[in-house]
C-alpha positions as a LaTeX table, in Angstrom:
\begin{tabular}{lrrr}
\hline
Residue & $x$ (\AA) & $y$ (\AA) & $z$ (\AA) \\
\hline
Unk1 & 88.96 & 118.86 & 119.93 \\
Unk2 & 88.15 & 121.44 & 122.58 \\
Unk3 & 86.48 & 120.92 & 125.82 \\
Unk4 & 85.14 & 122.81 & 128.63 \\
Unk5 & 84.91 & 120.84 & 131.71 \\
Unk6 & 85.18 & 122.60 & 134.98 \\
Unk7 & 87.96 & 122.39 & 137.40 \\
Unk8 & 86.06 & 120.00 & 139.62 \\
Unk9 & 84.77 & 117.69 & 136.80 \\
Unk10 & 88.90 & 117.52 & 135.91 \\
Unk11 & 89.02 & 116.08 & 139.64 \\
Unk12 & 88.01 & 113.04 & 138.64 \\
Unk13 & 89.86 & 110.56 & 137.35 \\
Unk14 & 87.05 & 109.13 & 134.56 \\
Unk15 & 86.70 & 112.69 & 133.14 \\
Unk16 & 90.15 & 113.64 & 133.01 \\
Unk17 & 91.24 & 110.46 & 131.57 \\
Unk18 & 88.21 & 111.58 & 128.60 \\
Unk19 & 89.46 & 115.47 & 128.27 \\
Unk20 & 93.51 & 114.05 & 127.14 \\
Unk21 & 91.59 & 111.26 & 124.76 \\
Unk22 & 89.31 & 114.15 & 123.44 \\
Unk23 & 91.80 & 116.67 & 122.86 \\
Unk24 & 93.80 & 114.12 & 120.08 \\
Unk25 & 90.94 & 113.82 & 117.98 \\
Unk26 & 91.26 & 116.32 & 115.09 \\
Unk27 & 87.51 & 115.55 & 113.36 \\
Unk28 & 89.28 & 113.91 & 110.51 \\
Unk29 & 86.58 & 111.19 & 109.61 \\
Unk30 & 88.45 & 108.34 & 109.30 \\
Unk31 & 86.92 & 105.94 & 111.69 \\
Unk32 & 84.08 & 106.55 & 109.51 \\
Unk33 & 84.83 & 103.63 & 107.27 \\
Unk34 & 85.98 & 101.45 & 109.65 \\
Unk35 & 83.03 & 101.48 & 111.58 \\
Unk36 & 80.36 & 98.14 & 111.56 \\
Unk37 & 77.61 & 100.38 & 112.53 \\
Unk38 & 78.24 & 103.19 & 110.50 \\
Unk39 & 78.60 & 101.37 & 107.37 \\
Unk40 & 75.37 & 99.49 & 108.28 \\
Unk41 & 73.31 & 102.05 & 109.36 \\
Unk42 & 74.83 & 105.14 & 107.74 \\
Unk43 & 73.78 & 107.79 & 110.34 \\
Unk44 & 76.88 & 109.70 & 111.83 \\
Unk45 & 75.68 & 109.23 & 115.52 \\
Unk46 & 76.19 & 105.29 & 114.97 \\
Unk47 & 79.96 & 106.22 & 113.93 \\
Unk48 & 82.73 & 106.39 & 116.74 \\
Unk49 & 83.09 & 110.55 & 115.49 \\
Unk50 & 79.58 & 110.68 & 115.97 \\
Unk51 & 79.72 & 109.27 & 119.59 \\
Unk52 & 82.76 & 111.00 & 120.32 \\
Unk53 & 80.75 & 114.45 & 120.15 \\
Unk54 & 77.92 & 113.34 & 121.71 \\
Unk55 & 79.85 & 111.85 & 125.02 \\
Unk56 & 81.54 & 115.01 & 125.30 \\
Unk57 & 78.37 & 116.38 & 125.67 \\
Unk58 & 77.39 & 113.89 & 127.88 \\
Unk59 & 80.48 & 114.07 & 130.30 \\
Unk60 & 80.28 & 117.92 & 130.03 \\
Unk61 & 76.65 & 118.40 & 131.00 \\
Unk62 & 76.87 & 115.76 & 133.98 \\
Unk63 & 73.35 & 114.11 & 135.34 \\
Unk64 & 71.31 & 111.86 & 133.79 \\
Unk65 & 72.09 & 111.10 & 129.51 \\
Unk66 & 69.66 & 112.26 & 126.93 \\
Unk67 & 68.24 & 109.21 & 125.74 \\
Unk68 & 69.60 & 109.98 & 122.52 \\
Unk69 & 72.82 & 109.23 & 123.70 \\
Unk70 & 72.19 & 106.36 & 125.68 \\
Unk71 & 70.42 & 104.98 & 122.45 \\
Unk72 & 73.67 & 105.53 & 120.01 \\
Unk73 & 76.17 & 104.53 & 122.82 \\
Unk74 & 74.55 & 101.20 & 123.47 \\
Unk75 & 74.81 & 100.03 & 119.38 \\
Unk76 & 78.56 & 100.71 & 119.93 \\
Unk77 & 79.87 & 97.04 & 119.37 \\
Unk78 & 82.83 & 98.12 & 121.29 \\
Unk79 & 85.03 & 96.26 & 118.14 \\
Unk80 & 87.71 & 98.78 & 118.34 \\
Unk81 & 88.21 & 98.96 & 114.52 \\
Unk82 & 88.39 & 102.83 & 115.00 \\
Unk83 & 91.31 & 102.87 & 116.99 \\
Unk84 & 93.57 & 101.02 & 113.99 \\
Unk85 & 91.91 & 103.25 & 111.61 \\
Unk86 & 92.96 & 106.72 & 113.27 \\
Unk87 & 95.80 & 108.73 & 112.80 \\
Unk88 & 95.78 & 110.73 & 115.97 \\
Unk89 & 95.74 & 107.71 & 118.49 \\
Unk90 & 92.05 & 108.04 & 120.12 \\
Unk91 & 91.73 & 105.77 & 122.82 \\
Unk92 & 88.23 & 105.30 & 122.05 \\
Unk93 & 88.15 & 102.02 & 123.95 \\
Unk94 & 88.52 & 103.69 & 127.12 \\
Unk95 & 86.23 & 106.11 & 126.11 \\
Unk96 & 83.56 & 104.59 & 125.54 \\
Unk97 & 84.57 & 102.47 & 128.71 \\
Unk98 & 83.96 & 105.37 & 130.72 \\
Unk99 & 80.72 & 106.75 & 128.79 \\
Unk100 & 79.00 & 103.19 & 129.86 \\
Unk101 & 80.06 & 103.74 & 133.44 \\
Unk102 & 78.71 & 107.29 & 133.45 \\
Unk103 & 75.13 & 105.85 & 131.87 \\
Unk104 & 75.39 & 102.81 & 134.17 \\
Unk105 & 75.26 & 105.34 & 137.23 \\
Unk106 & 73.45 & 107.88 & 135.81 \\
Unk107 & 70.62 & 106.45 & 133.27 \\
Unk108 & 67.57 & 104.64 & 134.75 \\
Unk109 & 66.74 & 102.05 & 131.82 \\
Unk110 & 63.02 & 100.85 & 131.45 \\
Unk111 & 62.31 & 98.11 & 134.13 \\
Unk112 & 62.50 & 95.57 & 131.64 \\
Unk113 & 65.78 & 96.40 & 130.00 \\
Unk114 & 67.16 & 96.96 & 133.76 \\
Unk115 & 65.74 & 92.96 & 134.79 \\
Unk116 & 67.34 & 91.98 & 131.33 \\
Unk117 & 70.52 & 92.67 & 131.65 \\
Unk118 & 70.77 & 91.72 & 135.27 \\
Unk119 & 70.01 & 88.52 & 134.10 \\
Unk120 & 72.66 & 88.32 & 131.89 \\
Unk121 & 75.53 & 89.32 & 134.25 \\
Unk122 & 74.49 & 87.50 & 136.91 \\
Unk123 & 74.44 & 84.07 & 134.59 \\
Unk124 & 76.71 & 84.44 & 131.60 \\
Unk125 & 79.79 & 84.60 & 133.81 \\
Unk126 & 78.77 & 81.65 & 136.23 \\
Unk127 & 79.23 & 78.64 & 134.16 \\
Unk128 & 76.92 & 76.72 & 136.67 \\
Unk129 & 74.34 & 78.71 & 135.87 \\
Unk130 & 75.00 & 79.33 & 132.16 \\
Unk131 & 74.92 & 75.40 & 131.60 \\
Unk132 & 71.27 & 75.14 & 133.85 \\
Unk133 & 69.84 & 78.34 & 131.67 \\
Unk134 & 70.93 & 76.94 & 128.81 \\
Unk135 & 69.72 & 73.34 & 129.17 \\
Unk136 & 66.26 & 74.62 & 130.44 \\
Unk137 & 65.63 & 77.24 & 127.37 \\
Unk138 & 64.85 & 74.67 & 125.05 \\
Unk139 & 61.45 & 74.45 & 127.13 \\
Unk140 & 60.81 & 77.95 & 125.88 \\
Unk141 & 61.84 & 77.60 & 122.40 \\
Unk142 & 58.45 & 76.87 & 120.84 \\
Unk143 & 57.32 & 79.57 & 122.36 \\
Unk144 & 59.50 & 82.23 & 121.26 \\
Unk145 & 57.39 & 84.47 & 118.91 \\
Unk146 & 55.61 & 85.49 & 122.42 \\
Unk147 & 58.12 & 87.56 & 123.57 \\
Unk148 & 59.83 & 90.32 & 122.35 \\
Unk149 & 63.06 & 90.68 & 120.12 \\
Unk150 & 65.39 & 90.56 & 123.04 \\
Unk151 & 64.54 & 87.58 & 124.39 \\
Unk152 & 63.90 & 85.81 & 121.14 \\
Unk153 & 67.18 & 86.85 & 120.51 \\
Unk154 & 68.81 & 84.89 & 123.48 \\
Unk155 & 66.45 & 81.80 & 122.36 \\
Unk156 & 68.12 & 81.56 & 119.18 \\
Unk157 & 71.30 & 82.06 & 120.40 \\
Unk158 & 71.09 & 78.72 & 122.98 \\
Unk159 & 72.00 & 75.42 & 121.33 \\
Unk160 & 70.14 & 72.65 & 121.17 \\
Unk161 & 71.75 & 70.58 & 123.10 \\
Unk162 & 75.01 & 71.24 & 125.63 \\
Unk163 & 78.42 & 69.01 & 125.20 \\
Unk164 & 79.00 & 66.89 & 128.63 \\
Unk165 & 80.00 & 68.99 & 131.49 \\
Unk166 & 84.09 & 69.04 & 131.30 \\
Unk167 & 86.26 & 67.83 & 133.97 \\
Unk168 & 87.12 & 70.24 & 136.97 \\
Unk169 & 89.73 & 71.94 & 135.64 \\
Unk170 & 89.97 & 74.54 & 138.70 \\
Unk171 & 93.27 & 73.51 & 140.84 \\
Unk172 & 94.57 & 71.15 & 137.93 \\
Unk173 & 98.47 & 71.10 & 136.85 \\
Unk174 & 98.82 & 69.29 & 133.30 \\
Unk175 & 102.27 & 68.51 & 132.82 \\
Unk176 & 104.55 & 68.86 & 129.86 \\
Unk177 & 105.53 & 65.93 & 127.82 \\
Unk178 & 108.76 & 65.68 & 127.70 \\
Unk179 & 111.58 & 68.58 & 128.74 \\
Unk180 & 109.22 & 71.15 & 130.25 \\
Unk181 & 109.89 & 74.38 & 128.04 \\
Unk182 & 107.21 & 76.80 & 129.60 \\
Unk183 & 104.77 & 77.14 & 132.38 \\
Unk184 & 101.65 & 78.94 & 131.95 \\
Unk185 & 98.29 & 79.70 & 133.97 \\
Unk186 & 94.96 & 79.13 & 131.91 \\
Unk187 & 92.26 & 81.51 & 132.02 \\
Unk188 & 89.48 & 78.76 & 131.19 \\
Unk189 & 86.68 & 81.23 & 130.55 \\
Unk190 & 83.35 & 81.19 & 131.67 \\
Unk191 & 80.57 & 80.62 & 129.19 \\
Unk192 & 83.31 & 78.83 & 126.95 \\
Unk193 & 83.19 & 75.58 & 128.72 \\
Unk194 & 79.48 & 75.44 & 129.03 \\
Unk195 & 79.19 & 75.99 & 124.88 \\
Unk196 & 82.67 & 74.71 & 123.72 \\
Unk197 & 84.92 & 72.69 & 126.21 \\
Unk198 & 87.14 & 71.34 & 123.64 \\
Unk199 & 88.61 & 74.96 & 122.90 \\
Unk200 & 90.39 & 74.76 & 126.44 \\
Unk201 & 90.91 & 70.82 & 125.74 \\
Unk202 & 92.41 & 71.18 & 122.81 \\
Unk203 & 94.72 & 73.84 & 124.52 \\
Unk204 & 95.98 & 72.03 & 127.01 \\
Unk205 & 96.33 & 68.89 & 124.77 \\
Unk206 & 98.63 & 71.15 & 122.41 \\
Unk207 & 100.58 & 72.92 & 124.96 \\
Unk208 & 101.24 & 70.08 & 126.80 \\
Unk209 & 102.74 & 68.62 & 123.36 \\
Unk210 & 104.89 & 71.82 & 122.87 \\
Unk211 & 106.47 & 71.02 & 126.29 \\
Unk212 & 104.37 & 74.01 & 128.01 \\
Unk213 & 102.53 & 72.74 & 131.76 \\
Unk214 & 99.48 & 73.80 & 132.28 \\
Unk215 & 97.92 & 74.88 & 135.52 \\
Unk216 & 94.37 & 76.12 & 136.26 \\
Unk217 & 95.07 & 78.16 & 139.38 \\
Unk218 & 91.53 & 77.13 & 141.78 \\
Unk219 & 89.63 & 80.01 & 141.76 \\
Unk220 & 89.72 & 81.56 & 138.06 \\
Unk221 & 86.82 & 83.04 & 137.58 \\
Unk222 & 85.17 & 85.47 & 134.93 \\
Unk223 & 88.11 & 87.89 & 133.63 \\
Unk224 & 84.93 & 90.60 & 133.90 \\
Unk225 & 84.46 & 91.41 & 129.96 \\
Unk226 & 81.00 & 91.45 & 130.13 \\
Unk227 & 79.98 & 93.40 & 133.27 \\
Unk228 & 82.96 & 95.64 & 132.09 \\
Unk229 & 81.17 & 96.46 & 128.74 \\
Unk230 & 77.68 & 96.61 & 130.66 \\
Unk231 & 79.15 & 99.91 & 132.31 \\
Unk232 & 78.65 & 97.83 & 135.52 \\
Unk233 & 82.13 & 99.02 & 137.48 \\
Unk234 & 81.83 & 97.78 & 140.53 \\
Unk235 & 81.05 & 93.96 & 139.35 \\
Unk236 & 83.92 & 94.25 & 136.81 \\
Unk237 & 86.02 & 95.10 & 139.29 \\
Unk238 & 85.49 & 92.30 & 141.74 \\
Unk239 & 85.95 & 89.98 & 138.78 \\
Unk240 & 89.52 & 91.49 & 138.63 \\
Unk241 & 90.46 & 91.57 & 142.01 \\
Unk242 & 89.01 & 87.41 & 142.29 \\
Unk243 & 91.34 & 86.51 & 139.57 \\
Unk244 & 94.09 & 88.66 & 141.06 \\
Unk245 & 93.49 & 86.80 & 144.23 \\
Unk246 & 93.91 & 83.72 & 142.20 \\
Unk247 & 97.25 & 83.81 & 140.24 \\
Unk248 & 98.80 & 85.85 & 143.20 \\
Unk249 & 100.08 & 82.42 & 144.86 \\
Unk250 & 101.51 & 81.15 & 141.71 \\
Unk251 & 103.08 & 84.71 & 140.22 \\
Unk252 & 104.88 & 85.53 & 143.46 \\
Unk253 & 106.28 & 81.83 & 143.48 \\
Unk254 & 107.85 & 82.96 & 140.01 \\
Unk255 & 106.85 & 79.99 & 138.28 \\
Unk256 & 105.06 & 81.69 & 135.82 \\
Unk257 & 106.21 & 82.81 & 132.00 \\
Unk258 & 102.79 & 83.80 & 130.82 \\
Unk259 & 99.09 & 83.78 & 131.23 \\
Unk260 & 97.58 & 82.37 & 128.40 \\
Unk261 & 94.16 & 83.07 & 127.14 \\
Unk262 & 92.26 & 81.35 & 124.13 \\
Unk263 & 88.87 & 83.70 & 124.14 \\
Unk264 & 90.08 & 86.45 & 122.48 \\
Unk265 & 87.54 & 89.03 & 124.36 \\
Unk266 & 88.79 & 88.14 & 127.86 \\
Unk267 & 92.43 & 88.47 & 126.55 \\
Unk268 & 91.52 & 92.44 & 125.78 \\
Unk269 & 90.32 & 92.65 & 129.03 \\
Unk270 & 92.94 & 90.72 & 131.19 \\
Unk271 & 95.79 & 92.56 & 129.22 \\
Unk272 & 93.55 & 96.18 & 129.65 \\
Unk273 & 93.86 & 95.41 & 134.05 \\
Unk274 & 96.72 & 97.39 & 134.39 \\
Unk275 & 94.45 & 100.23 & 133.67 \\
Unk276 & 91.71 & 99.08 & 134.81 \\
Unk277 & 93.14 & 98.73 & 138.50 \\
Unk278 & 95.89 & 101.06 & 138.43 \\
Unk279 & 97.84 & 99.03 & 140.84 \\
Unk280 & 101.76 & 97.58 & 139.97 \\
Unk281 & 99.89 & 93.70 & 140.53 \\
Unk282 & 97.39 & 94.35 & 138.11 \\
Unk283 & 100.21 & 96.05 & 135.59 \\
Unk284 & 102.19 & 93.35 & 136.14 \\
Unk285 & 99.23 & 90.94 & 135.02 \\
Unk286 & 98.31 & 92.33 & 132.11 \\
Unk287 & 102.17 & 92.32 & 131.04 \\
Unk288 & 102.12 & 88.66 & 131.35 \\
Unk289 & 99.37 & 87.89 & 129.52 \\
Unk290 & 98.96 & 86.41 & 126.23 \\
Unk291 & 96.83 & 84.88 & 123.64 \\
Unk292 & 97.19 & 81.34 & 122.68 \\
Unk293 & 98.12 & 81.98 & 119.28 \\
Unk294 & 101.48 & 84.51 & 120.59 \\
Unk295 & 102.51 & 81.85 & 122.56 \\
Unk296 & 101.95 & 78.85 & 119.90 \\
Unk297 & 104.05 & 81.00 & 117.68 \\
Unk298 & 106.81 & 80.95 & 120.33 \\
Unk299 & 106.86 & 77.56 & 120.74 \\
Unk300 & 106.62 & 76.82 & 117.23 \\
Unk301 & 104.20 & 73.91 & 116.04 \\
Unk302 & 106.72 & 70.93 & 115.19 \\
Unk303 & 105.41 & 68.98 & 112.07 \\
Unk304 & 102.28 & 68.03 & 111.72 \\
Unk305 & 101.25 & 64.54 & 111.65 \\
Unk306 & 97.56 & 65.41 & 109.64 \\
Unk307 & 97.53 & 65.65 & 105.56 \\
Unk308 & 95.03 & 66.63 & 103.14 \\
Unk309 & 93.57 & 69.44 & 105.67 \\
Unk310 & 90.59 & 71.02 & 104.45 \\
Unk311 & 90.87 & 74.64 & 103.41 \\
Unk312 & 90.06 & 77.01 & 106.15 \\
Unk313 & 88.45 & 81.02 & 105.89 \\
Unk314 & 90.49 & 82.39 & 109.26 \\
Unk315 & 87.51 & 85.05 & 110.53 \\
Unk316 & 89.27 & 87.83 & 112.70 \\
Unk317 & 87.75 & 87.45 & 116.27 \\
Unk318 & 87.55 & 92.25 & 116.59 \\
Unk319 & 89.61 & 91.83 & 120.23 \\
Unk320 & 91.81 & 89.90 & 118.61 \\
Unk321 & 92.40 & 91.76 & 115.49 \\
Unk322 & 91.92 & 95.34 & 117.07 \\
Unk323 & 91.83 & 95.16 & 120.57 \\
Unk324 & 95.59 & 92.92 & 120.81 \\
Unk325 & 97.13 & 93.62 & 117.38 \\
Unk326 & 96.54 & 89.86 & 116.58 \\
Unk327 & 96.37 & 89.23 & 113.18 \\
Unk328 & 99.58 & 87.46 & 111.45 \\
Unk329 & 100.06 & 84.36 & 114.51 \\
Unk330 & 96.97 & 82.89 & 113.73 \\
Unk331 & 97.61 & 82.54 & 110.02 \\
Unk332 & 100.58 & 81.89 & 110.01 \\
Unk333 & 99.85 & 78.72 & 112.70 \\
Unk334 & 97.19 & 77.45 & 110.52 \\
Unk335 & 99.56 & 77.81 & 107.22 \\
Unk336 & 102.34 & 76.09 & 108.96 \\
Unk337 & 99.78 & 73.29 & 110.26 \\
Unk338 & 99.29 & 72.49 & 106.80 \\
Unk339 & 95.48 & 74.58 & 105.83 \\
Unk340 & 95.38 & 76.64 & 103.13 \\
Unk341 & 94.04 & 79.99 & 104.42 \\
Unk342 & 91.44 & 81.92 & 102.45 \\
Unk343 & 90.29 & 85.92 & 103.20 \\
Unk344 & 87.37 & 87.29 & 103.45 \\
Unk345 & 85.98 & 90.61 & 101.79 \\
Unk346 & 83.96 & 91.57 & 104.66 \\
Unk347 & 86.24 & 92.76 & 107.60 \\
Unk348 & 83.74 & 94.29 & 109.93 \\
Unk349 & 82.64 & 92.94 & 113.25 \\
Unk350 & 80.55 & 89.73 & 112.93 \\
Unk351 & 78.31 & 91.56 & 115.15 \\
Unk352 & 79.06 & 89.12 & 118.33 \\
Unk353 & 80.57 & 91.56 & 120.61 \\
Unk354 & 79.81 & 89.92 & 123.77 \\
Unk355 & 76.45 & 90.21 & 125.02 \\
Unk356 & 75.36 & 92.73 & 122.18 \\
Unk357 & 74.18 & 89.70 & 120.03 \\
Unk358 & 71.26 & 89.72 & 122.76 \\
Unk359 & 70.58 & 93.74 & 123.49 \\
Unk360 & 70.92 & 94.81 & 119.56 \\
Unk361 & 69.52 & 91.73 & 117.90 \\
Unk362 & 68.34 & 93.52 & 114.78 \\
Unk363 & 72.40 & 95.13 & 114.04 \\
Unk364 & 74.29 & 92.32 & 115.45 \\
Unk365 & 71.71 & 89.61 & 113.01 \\
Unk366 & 72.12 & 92.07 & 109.66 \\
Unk367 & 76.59 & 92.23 & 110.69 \\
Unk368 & 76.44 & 88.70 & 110.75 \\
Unk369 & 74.59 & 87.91 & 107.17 \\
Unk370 & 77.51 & 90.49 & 105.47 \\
Unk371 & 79.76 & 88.00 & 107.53 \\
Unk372 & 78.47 & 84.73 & 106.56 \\
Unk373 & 77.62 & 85.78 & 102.71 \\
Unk374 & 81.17 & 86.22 & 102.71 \\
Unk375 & 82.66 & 83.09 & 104.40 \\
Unk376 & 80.10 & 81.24 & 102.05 \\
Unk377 & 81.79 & 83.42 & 98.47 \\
Unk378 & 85.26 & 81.59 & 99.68 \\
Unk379 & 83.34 & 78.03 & 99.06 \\
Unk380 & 85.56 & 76.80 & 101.88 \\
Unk381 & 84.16 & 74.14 & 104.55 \\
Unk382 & 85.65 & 75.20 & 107.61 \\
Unk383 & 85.71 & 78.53 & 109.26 \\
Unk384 & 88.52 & 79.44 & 112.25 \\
Unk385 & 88.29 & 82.61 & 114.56 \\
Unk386 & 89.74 & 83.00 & 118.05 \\
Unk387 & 87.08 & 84.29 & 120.20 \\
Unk388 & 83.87 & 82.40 & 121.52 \\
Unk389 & 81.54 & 84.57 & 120.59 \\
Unk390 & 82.02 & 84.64 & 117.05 \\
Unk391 & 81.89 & 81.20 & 116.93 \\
Unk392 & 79.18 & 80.30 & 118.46 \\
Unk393 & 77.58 & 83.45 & 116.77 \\
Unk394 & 78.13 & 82.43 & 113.12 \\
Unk395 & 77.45 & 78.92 & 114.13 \\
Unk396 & 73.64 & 79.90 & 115.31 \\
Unk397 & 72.72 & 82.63 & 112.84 \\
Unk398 & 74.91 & 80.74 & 109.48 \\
Unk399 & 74.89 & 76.96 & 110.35 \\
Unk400 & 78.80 & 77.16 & 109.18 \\
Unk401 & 81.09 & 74.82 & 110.48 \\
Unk402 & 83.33 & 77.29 & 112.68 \\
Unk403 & 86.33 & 76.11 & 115.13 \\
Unk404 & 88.92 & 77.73 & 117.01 \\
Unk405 & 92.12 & 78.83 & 115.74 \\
Unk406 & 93.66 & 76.19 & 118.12 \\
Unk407 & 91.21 & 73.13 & 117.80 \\
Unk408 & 92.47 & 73.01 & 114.34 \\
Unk409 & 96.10 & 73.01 & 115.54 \\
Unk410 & 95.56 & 70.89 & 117.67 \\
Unk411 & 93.57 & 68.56 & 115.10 \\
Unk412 & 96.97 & 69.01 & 113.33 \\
Unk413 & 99.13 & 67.98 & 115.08 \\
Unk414 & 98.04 & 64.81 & 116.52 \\
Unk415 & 94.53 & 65.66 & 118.51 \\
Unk416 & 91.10 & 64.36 & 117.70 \\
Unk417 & 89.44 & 65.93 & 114.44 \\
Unk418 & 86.79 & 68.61 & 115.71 \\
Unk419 & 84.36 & 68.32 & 112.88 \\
Unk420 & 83.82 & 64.82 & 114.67 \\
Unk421 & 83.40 & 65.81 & 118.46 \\
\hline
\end{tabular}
């Protein structure tokens, strides 16, 4: 594709980084049918060509967005599906990383939209405050038709009711049983513990099994996901740098052999820091981390001790499937662990995608009915997926029975059944 940046936008870093990503893509159309919002919506400017064009124009002209763009860029789910689907190796991620940071700093949102999703980075990442705004929207449940679709949106997305708070985790070793075989660092997540401690229970229950100890190094904090795909730089960055700050103690004591994470949407991020920073710490971080399911494979599951397993439709979590190149572990696992594994027709994004669930309500609502009319053609009771999100997502909108990948592994091979927690 040609371009025609000046000299001095070429300077910087953002828009060069854009020009070499723009000049592989040849027009050729087929991230077209890969797309979620495309094949929803069926306008070009909701496909990833579509954007593609229209950020270039963006970048090129500099200043403030056309609200046009702003408007197309923001139903992006981010899902990544184009990248598998294109020949010519378009980095759209970063891409359309760098098109949000551009809007971010450029775009003034209505004042509503702007309070909005202030809110949402400055609780969503805090698990304190997650679990009190949580708890305390039930008060404004019954009143939900009075406000508008965004906020209705987040009302339907809180549960009911909130597990019990987990045990501090922050500071904790869990040691192997038996010959220790491994020791990793656990990214415990953010939002995940408020919503679904078990997933990181479970985790440590199964690695610990495996011979694997697990430490929580203090300090862990939000891996920056969601401020990352809110175009908000500076607070994604801090994230980094705190979790940096973290594991630095424990990597340069080389006692380390991975950095496991079990929500598949921070594991994009965590393993994308090397870029993100630019620094041989950060590159070094992102080298050694690794999704629960590429490390259970490593280890290998042993025999399971549970029979008569229920028969399980395995729901690819997007950052797992197209952000890490995740897709045979978790199958596999689940095979081995004695489920029978069913596929689903529909392979688009669920329509999760973070926080877009809340800012695209009406697209991320109609994603997830193709998604949960398709779990529902398998007839099977139990749904597994490796990200947060889409769990708690097709739990709220579908009322289906979904668990993480490792909960059932865990279930297994000798941990409580999850159905019953």
């Amino acid at each position: 594709m040609q371009t025609s940046f000046t000299e001095a936008q070429l300077a910087e870093p953002a828009i060069m980084e854009a020009n070499a990503i723009l000049r592989n893509c040849v027009h050729c159309g087929f991230c077209l049918s890969a797309c979620p919002t495309y094949a929803l919506l069926g306008d070009e400017r909701d496909s990833p060509r579509g954007r593609i064009y229209m950020i270039k124009d963006m970048l090129q002209a500099g200043g403030r967005p056309a609200d046009e763009i702003v408007h197309h860029v923001d139903r992006c789910l981010s899902c990544l599906a184009c990248m598998n689907a294109c020949p010519s190796g378009v980095h759209y991620q970063h891409y359309v990383d760098n098109a949000r940071v551009h809007i971010e700093k450029n775009y003034v949102r209505p004042w509503f939209e702007r309070l909005l999703r202030r809110a949402v980075s400055m609780i969503l990442p805090h698990p304190g405050r997650a679990r009190l705004a949580l708890g305390w929207s039930g008060l404004a449940r019954p009143f939900a038709g009075m406000f508008g679709n965004k906020i209705r949106a987040m009302l339907d997305l809180a549960p009911a009711s909130l597990p019990p708070r987990p045990d501090d985790r922050m500071g904790r070793t869990y040691p192997a049983e038996g010959a220790r075989r491994m020791r990793v660092l656990l990214l415990p997540g953010c939002v995940q513990d408020v919503l679904r401690p078990n997933i990181n229970d479970a985790t440590i229950r199964l690695l610990n099994r495996l011979g694997c100890e697990v430490a929580v190094a203090k300090n862990t904090g939000c891996c920056g996901a969601l401020t990352h795909h809110l175009g908000d730089e500076k607070a994604a960055r801090r994230s980094l740098e705190a979790n940096l700050a973290a594991w630095r103690p424990e990597i340069e004591a080389g006692e380390v052999d991975a950095i496991v994470t079990n929500a598949a949407g921070c594991g994009t991020v965590v393993k994308d820091y090397g870029h993100m920073a630019d620094t041989d710490e950060a590159r070094r971080i992102s080298g050694l981390t690794r999704d629960i399911s590429e490390v259970l494979d490593e280890l290998g599951l042993g025999e399971p001790v549970q029979s008569g397993l229920p028969a399980v439709a395995y729901q690819d979590a997007c950052s797992l499937k197209n952000g890490q190149g995740i897709t045979a572990e978790p199958r596999a696992l689940l095979t081995a662990a004695g489920f029978p594994v069913d596929e689903l027709a529909e392979t688009h994004c669920c329509g999760s995608a973070g926080s877009y669930n809340i800012f695209q309500p009406e697209i991320a609502g109609a994603l997830a009915a193709r998604k949960i009319d398709a779990i529902r053609w398998t007839g099977t009771e139990v749904v597994a997926t490796g990200n947060i999100g889409c769990l708690h997502h097709l739990r709220q909108k579908g009322g289906l029975d979904v668990f993480h990948t490792v909960e059932l592994l865990d279930w297994a091979t000798g941990g409580p059944d999850p159905r019953q927690l």
